[in-house]
Residue, then its C-alpha position, 0 to 999 in steps of 0.5 A: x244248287x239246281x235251277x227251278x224249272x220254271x215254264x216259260x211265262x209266254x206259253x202260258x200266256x199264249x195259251x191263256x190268249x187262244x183260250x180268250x179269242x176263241x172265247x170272243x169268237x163263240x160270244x160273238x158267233x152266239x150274239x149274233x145268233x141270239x139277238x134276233x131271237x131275244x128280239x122275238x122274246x121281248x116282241x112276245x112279252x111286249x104284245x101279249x095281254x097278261x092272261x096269256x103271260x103263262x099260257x102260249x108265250x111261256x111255251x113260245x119263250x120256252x121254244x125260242x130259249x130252246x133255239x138259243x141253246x141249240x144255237x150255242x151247242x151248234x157254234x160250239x162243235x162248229x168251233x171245234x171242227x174247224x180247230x180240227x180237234 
């Protein structure tokens, strides 16, 4: 009878494990960079008087959402080009 191959329990978890920490480090990169802005946010929402909730800080809220995505995208390739992949 041949044995199974069967691949090696550590590889898999290795990889799982960069996965992961690379996962914390974007997170943590993407939390510092957002916080100020969700600030901003709840600053926007809190001062506005209810006829401009959908006027002007609809497009603020929009505009500082806008800068959290770019944010994201910007750690993201930042990410990749250290890796050098």
């Amino acid at each position: 009878m041949l044995p199974s191959a069967v691949p090696a329990p550590s590889a898999a978890s290795e990889e799982v494990e960069s996965r992961d920490q690379r996962r914390q480090r974007l997170r943590q990169q993407l939390l510092a960079q957002a916080l100020p802005l969700i600030d901003q946010m709840a600053d926007a929402l809190a001062d506005a008087p209810d006829r401009e909730l959908f006027r002007s800080v609809e497009v603020r809220l929009r505009d500082l959402s806008r800068q959290v995505a770019a944010a994201a995208q910007q750690a993201g390739l930042d990410d990749r080009k250290k890796r050098g992949t």
